[in-house]
N, C-alpha and C positions, 0 to 999 in steps of 0.2 A: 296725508290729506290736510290742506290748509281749514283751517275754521274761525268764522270771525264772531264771537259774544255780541246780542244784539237785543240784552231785553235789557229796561232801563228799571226793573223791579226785580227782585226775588221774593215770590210771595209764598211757594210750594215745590217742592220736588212730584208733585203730581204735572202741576204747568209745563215740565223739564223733558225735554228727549234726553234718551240715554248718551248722545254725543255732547250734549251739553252740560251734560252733570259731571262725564267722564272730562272735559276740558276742564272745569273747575276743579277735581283733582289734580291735575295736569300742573294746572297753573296754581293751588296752592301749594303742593310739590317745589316749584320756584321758588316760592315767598318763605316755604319751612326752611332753607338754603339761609337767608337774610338775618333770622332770629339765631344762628349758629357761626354768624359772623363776629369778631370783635365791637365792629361799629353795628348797631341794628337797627340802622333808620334809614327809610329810601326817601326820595323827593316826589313819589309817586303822584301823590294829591296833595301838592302842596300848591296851595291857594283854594282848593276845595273846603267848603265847609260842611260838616256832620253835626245834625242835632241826634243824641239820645233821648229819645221819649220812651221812655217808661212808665206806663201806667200801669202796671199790673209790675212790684216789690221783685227785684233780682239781682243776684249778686256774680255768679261764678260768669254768667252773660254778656252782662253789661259790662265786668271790668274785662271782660277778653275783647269785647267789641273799641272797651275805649281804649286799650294799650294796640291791640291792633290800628286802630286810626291813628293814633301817633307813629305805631313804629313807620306807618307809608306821610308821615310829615302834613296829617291833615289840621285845621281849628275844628277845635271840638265844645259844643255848646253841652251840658249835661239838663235833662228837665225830667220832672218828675210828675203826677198827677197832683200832689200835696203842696205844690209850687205853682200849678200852671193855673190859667183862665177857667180851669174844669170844675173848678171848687166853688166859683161862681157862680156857675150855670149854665157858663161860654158850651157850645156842641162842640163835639172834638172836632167835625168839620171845619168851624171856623177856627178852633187853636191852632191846627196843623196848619189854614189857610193863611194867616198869622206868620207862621212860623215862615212858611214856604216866600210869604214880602220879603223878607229878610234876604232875601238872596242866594238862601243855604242849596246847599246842591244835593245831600244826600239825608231821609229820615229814618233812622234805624228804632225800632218802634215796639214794645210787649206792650197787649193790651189782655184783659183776661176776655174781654168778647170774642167768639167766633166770627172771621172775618173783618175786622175791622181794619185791616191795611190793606184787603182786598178792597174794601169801601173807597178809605181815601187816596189810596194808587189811581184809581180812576179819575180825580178831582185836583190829581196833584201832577207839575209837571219838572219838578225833582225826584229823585226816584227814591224808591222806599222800599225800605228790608226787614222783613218778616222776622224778631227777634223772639219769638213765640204769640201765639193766638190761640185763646179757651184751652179746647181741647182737640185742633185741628191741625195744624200745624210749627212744627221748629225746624223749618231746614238746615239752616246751620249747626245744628245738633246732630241731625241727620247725616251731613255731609261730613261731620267731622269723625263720624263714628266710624260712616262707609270708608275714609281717607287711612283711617288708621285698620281697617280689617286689610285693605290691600295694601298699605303697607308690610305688614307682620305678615299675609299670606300669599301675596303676591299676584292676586288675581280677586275678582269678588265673585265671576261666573262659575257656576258649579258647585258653590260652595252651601254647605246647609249651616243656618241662622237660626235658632233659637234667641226669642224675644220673650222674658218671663216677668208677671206680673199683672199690673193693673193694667190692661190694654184699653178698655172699654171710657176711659178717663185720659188716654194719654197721647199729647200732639208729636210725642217724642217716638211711640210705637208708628204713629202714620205715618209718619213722614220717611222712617225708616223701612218700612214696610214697601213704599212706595219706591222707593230711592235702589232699593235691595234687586226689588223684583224686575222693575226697568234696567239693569245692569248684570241680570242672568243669576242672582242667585236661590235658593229653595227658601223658605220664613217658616220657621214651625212658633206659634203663638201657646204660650205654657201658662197653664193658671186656675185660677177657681172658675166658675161655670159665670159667676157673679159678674166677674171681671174681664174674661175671657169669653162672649158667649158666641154659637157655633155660625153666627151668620155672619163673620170676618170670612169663612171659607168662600163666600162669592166673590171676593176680592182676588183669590187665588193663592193664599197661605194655608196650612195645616194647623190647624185648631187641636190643641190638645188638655187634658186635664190631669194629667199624672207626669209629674215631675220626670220619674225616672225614664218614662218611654220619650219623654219628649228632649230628654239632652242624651238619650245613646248613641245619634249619629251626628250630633253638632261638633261644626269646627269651630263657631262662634258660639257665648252664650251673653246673650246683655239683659241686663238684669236692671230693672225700673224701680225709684224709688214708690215704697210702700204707704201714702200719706194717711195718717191716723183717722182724719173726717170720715174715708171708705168704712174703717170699722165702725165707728159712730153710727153712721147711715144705714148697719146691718149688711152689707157687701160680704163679709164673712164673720164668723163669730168673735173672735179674739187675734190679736198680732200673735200671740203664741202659736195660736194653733194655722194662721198662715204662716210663720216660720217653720213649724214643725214638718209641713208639707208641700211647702213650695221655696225656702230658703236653704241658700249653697252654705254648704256647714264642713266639718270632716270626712260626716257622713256620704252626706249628697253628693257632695265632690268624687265621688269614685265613681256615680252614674258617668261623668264624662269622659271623653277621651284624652288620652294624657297630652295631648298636643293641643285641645281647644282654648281658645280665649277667653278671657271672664270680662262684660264689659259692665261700665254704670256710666250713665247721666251725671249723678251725684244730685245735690248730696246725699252721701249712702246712710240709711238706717240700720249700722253695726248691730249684728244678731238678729236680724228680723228678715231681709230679702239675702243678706249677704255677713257670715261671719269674715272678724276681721283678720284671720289667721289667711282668708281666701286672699281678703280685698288688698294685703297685702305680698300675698306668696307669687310664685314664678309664673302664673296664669294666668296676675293679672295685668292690665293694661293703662286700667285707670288713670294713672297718669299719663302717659303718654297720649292721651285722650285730649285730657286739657291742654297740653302743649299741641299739638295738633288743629287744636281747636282757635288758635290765634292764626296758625300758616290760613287756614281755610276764612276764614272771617278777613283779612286781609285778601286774600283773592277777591272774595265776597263783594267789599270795598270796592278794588282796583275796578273789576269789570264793570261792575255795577252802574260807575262815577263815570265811566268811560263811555257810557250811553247816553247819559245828561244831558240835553239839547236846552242849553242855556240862551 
């Protein structure tokens, strides 16, 4: 069945029908093809311009986003908050409004506010890609996560997903959550009561609080970094004592099945969500994750660009 891409944003894997997230696999599947060439740069968008705006500090993101734009032969402008008009006092509507004079065709955009590319998506008529927001969304995170489970298992429908950690804090949980459950697979949510609390199950995941019930029948298990501020804020008593009870260790590792996958976002907090004997051993993926994670941001790009009414 023919399908033709026809949103000029990626804001959410909620926005997404299941046929449309599943072509984006599809077609970063292609693009993973091009970074395993000798030569690895397409003419895709070339004469397109990409602003990076990063207002909210990123590393493993931003530089996937911006080798990605080069390897499809785009101009790439890099900006920062600590660089831009914002520092001022300029609103970000008018910085982005700005930006968009320029000519540029596509704004790949973190902001720590909730929403804020949904804001200016609406105001803008270059298209604009969701590189994280608050605590609501990272598609591309998402997307690259889902891209590499059906890689390594061949399917995503049917398959049971355990997501452990800080849920209640995390755009990395939703977006997968959402991404997961639109493509047929089960979501069990693992974690302290703090972090995890039981009104995700309206959403239609399994809410769980004991580590071990919650990775006995996982094929997958992706494991969220643990950020220190939660313990600060009382969220749980001490890092030790959330590793002792919800971190994959020697121990822990035998709740799973010998075939399930270990995943992370990054970057990994070694000995606290994920020992490094795991983050490294036959289970895990991690890598492959971030390689992965250029094919999908390149698709991300192509399609994206390819709806721009200039």
């Amino acid at each position: 069945m023919s399908f033709t891409w026809n949103r000029k944003d990626l804001l959410s894997l909620y926005d997404l029908r299941p046929e449309e997230i599943t072509y984006l696999l599809d077609t970063a599947e292609e693009f993973k093809k091009v970074s395993q060439r000798k030569v690895k740069k397409v003419p895709a968008l070339r004469g397109k311009t990409v602003v990076n705006f990063f207002v909210e500090p990123s590393t493993r993101t931003r530089v996937s986003f911006e080798l990605a734009e080069q390897r499809l032969s785009a101009d790439i402008i890099n900006m920062s908050a600590s660089v831009s008009s914002l520092t001022k006092g300029e609103t970000l509507l008018d910085t982005v409004k700005n930006i968009e004079a320029l000519q540029v065709d596509l704004v790949v955009m973190r902001h720590s506010a909730t929403g804020a590319q949904n804001f200016i998506a609406k105001h803008l008529k270059c298209g604009v890609i969701n590189a994280g927001d608050g605590a609501h969304s990272h598609p591309t995170q998402a997307l690259l996560d889902i891209f590499t489970i059906r890689e390594k298992k061949g399917r995503i429908e049917g398959l049971k997903v355990a997501i452990v950690g800080d849920i209640l804090h995390s755009r990395v949980a939703r977006s997968n959550i959402w991404g997961l459950l639109k493509l047929g697979a089960s979501v069990t949510l693992v974690g302290p009561a703090t972090l995890v609390p039981k009104e995700f199950e309206q959403v239609g995941v399994r809410v769980c609080h004991n580590l071990q019930e919650g990775l006995a029948d996982a094929d997958v298990v992706n494991l969220l970094r643990i950020q220190h501020e939660r313990q600060a804020a009382g969220f749980f008593p001490s890092i030790n004592e959330y590793a002792r009870f919800f971190g994959i260790n020697e121990h822990t590792v035998k709740f799973m099945k010998p075939d399930a996958m270990v995943m992370h976002p990054g970057p990994i907090n070694r000995g606290v969500e994920l020992e490094g004997s795991i983050a490294d051993g036959p289970q895990s993926v991690i890598l492959e994750q971030v390689t992965n994670g250029l094919a999908v941001r390149m698709a991300v790009l192509f399609l994206v660009a390819g709806c721009v009414q200039k």
